[in-house]
C-alpha positions in Angstrom: -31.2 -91.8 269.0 -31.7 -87.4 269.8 -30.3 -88.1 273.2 -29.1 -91.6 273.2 -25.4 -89.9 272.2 -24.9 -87.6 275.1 -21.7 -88.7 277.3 -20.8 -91.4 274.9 -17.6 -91.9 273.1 -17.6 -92.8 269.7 -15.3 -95.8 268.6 -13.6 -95.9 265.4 -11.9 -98.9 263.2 -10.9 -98.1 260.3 -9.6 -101.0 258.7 -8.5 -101.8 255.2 -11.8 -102.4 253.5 -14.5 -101.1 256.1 -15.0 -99.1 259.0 -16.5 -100.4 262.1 -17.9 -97.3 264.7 -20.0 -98.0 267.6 -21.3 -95.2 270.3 -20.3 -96.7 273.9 -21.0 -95.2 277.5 -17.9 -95.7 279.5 -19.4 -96.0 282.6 -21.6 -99.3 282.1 -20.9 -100.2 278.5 -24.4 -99.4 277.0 -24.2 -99.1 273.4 -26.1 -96.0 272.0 -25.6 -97.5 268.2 -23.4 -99.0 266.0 -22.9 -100.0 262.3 -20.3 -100.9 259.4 -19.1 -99.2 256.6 -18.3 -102.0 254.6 -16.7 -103.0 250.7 -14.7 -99.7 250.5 -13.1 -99.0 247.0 -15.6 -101.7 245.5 -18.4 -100.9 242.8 -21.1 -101.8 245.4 -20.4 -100.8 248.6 -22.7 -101.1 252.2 -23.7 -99.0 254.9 -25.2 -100.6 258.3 -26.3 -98.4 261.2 -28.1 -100.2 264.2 -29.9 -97.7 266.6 -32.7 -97.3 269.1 -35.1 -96.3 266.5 -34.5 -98.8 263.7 -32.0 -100.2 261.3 -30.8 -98.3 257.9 -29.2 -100.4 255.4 -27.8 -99.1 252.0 -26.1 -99.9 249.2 -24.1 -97.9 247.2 -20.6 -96.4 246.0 -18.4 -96.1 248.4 -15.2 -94.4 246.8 -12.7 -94.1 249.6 -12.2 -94.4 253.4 -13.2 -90.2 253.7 -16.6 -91.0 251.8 -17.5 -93.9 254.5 -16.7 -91.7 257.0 -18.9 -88.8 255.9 -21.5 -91.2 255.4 -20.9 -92.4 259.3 -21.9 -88.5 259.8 -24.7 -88.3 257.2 -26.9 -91.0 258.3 -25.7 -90.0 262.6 -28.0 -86.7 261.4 -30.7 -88.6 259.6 -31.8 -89.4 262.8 -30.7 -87.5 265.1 -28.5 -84.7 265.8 -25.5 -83.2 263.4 -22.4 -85.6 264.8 -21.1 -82.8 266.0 -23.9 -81.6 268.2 -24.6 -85.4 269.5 -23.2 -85.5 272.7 -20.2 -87.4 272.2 -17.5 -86.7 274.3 -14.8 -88.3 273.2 -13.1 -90.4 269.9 -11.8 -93.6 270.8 -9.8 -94.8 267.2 -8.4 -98.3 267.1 -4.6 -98.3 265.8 -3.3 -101.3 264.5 0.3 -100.4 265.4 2.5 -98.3 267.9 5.8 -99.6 267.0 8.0 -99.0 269.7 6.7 -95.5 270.3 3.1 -95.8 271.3 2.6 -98.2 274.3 -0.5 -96.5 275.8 -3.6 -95.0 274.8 -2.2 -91.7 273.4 -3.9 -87.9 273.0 -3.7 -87.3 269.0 -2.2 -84.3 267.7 -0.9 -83.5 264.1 3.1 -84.9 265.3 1.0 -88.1 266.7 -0.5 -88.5 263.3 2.4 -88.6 261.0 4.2 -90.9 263.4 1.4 -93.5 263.1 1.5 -92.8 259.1 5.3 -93.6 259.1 5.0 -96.6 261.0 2.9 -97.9 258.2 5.8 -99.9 257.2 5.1 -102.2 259.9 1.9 -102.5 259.2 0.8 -101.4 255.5 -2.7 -103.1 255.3 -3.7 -101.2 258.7 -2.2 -98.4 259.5 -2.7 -96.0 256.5 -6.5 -96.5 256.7 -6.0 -95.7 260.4 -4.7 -92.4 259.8 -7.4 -91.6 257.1 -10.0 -91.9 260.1 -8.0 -90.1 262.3 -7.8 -87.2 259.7 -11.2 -87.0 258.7 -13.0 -87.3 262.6 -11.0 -84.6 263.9 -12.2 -82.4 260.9 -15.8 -83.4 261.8 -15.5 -83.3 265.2 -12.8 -80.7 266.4 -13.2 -79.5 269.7 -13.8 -83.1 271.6 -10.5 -85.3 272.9 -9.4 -88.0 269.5 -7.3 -91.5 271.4 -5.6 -93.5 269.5 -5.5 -97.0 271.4 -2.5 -99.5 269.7 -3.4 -103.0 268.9 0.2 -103.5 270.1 0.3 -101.6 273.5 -0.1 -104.8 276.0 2.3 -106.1 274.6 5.2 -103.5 274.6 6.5 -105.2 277.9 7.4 -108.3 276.6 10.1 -110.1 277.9 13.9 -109.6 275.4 14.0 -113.0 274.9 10.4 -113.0 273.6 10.5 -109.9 271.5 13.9 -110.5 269.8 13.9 -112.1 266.5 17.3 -114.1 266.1 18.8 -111.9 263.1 21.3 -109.1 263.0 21.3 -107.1 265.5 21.8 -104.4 263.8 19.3 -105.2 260.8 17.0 -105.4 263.4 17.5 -102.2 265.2 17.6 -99.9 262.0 14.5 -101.5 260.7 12.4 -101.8 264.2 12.6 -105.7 263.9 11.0 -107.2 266.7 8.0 -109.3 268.4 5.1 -106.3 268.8 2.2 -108.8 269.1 -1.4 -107.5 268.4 -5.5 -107.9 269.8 -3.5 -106.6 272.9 -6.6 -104.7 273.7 -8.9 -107.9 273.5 -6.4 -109.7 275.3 -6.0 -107.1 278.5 -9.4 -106.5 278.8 -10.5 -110.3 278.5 -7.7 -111.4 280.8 -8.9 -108.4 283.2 -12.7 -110.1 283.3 -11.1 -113.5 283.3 -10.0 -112.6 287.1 -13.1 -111.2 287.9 -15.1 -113.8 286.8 -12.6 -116.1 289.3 -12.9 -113.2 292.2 -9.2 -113.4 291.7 -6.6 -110.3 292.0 -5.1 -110.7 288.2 -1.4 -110.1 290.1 -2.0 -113.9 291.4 -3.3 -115.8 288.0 -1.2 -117.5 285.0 -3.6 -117.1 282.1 -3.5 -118.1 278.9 -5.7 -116.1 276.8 -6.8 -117.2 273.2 -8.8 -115.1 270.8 -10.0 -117.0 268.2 -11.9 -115.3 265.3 -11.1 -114.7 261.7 -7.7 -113.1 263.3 -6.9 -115.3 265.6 -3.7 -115.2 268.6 -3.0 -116.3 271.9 -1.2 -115.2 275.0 0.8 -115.8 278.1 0.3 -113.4 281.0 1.5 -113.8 284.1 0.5 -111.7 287.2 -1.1 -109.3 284.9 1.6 -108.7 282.5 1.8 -110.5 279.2 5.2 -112.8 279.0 4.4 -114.1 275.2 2.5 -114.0 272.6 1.6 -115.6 269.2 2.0 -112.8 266.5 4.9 -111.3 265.8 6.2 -108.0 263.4 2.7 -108.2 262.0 -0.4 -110.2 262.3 0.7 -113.1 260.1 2.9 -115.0 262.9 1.3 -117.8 264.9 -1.9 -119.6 264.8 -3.5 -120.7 261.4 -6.4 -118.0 260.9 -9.2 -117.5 257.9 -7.3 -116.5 255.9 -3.3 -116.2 257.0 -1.2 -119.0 257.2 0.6 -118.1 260.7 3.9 -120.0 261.2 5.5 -121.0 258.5 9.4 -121.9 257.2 10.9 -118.5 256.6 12.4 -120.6 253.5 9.1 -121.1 252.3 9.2 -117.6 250.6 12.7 -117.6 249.1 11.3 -121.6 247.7 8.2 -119.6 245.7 10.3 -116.6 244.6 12.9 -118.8 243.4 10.9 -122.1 242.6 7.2 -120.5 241.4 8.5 -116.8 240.2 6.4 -115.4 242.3 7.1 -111.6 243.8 7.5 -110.2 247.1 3.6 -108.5 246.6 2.1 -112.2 245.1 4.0 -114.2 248.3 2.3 -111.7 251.0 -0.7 -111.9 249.4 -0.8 -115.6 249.1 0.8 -115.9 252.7 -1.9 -113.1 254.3 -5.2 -113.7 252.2 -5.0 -117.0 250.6 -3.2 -118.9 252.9 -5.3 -120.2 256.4 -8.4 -121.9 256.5 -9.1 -120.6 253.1 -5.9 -122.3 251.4 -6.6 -125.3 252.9 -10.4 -125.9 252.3 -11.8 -123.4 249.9 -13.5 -121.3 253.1 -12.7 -119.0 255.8 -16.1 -119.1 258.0 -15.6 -121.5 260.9 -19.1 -122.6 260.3 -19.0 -123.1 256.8 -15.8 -125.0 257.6 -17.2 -127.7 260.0 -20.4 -128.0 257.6 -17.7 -128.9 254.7 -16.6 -131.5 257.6 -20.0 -132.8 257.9 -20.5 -134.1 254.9 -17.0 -135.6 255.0 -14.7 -133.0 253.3 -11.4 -134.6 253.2 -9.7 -130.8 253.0 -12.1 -129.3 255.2 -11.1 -132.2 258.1 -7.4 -131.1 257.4 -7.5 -127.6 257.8 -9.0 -128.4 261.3 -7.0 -130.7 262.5 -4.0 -128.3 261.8 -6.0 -125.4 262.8 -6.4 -127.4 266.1 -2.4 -128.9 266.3 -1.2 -125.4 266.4 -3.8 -124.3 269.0 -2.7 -126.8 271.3 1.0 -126.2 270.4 0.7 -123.0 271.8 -1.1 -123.9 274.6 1.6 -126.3 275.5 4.0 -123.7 275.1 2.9 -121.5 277.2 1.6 -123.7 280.1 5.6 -124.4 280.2 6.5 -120.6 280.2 4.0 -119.6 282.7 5.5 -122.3 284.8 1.7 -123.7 285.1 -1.2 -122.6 284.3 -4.5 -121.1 286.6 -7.0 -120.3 283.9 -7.6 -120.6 279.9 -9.5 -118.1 278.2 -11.5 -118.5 274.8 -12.6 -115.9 273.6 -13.4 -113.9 269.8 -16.3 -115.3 267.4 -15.1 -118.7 267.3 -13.4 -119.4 270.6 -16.7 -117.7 272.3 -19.3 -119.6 270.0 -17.5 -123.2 268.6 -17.8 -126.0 271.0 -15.7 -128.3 268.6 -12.6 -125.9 269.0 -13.1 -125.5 272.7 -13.7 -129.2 273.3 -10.4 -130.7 271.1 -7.9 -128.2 271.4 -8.3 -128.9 275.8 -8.5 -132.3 275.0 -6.8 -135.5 276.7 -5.1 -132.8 279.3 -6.7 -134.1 282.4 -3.0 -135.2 283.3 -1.9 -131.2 283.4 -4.8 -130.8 285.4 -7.3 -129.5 282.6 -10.7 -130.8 282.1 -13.5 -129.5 280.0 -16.9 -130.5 281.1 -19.3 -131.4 278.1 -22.5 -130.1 278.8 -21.2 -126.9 280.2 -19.0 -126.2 276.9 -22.3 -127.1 275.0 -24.4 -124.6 276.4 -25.9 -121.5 274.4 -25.2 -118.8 276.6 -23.6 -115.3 275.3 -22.4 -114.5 279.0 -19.3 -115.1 280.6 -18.9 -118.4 281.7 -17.1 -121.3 282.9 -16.7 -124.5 280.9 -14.7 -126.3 282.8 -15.4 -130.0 285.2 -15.2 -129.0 289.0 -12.6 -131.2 289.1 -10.6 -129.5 286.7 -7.5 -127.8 288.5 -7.6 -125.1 285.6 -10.2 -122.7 285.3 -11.4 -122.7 281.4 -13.7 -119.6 280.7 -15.6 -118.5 277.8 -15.4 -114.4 278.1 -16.8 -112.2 275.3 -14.0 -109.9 274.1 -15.5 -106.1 274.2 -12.5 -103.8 272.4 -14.5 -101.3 271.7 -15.4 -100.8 275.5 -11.9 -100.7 276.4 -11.3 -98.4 274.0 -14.0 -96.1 274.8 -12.9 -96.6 278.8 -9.4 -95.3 277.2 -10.6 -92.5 275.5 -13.0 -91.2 278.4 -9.8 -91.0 280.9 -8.7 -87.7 278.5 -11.9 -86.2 278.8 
């Protein structure tokens, strides 16, 4: 790890409960280490750091979102060199959302700090442990280039008539009411290796994109741009996910204020942590989910089957707003690694051209690859997402 640091960038994502950093080299993508910061704020916190010497685990407090980060600089020295004497050249920090300001990856200063705090509003599970991670790297490491890189930024573009939510114009305008979308970095840089993979200039390709993991949202892009996508003001629109209920009747929540009593904090929990896979079945792990449908889980069968109608609602969607469709893109930890997902969400579609062959989709392979029957006028790809790469790519352009 002494020298495994030099001309990397360091990647930060500082979420609501933990903090994810890994140490990436820009040029090919080797990762020099990486770890988690996990159960922030609870009585028994966790520390993971994987590196070329070893593995440290520990368990302990972790107070705030400034402890973890300290710690991410304690145990960097333990074995090697002081963070700030490691080699890095550059701090790549993942930001949740840009509003309509921020549409590219940005150099951070103080005035680009409090405008990511304000936009909190948008985004008030995200953004505010953001900007603590912002605050506290550049007081550890001061004299390298800090990038913020917005969730949000591939899909600024967005066509008016897929942005614009149907309410008051004005409403809207005053309170920055629109469609911002988010896993745009996942989504560029997977749609990006998508065309590779096909030996295909991306300015030629309709793709659909679909990253599937705990989050999970899906995309239209068309010649390289993205035309639509699933989430919306925040990460709660669109596809059922672990834990979020995606689309849903806006009357749903005046019906539980006015029908259960419940509050405007008690709906958007129920709606963004109870809700999902969770709500439905008792569990949010895909795998847990399909053992649960194994032994014959009546709940457990439903939550897929709705998990899967939405998918392929989407899909549908955007095969008719592409105009047709070249290529389909799974990707995240379920859409790279769950057959069952891959196999019935593509299935009976050999009429619009799409057929998934079985013993490719069944393969264990971690690389990119093609699922898809030869005979299959669609392209359908497995490609594993790699944000923190992009985001490292991002940050290195400043240096």
């Amino acid at each position: 790890m002494t020298d495994a640091t030099d001309g990397t960038v360091l990647v930060i994502n500082s979420g609501s409960s933990s903090i994810k950093f890994q140490f990436v080299r820009p040029d090919d993508g080797h990762t020099a280490g990486s770890g988690l910061i996990e159960r922030i704020g609870e009585p028994e916190g966790r520390i993971i750091f994987h590196h070329s010497g070893g593995d440290i685990e520990r368990t302990l407090t972790i107070t705030d979102h400034r402890a973890g980060l300290k710690m991410l600089s304690d145990v960097v020295a333990e074995v090697g060199r002081p963070l700030h004497e490691s080699g890095i050249i550059a701090v790549g920090h993942r930001i949740v959302h840009g509003g309509k300001v921020f549409y590219e990856p940005t150099l951070i200063d103080d005035a680009v700090v409090r405008e990511i705090d304000r936009l909190s509003s948008l985004a008030p599970l995200h953004n505010p442990p953001n900007v603590i991670g912002l605050e506290v790297a550049r007081e550890e490491l001061p004299d390298i280039p800090h990038v913020a890189v917005f969730d949000t930024a591939f899909f600024h573009s967005l066509p008016a008539a897929a942005a614009t939510y149907a309410i008051d114009r004005e409403v809207a305008k005053e309170h920055d009411i629109r469609r911002y979308g988010f896993h745009g970095t996942s989504h560029e840089y997977v749609s990006g290796r998508a065309a590779a993979f096909l030996d295909r200039d991306p300015a030629e390709l309709n793709q659909i994109v679909l990253h599937l993991g705990n989050g999970a949202s899906a995309s239209a892009i068309k010649g390289g741009t993205a035309i639509d996508t699933s989430m919306g003001l925040t990460p709660l629109e669109g596809l059922v996910m672990g834990t979020r209920s995606g689309d849903i009747d806006p009357g749903v929540v005046f019906h539980l204020r006015r029908s259960a009593g419940l509050d405007v904090d008690e709906i958007d929990n129920l709606l963004n942590r109870k809700s999902g896979l969770l709500g439905l079945s008792g569990v949010n792990d895909f795998r847990a989910l399909l053992n649960l449908v194994g032994e014959g889980d009546e709940d457990a069968k439903l939550a897929y089957d709705v998990y899967v109608h939405r998918l392929r609602r989407y899909i549908g969607a955007y095969m008719v707003e592409l105009g047709g469709v070249d290529v389909i893109t799974f990707t995240g930890g379920v859409g790279e690694n769950n057959i069952d997902v891959r196999r019935d969400s593509l299935a009976d579609l050999e009429r619009l051209g799409i057929v998934v062959d079985d013993a490719r989709n069944k393969e264990e392979n971690r690389d990119e690859r093609r699922i898809s029957s030869d005979r299959s006028d669609v392209a359908v790809l497995v490609i594993p997402t790699d944000e923190e790469l992009a985001i490292a790519r991002a940050a290195a352009e400043f240096v």
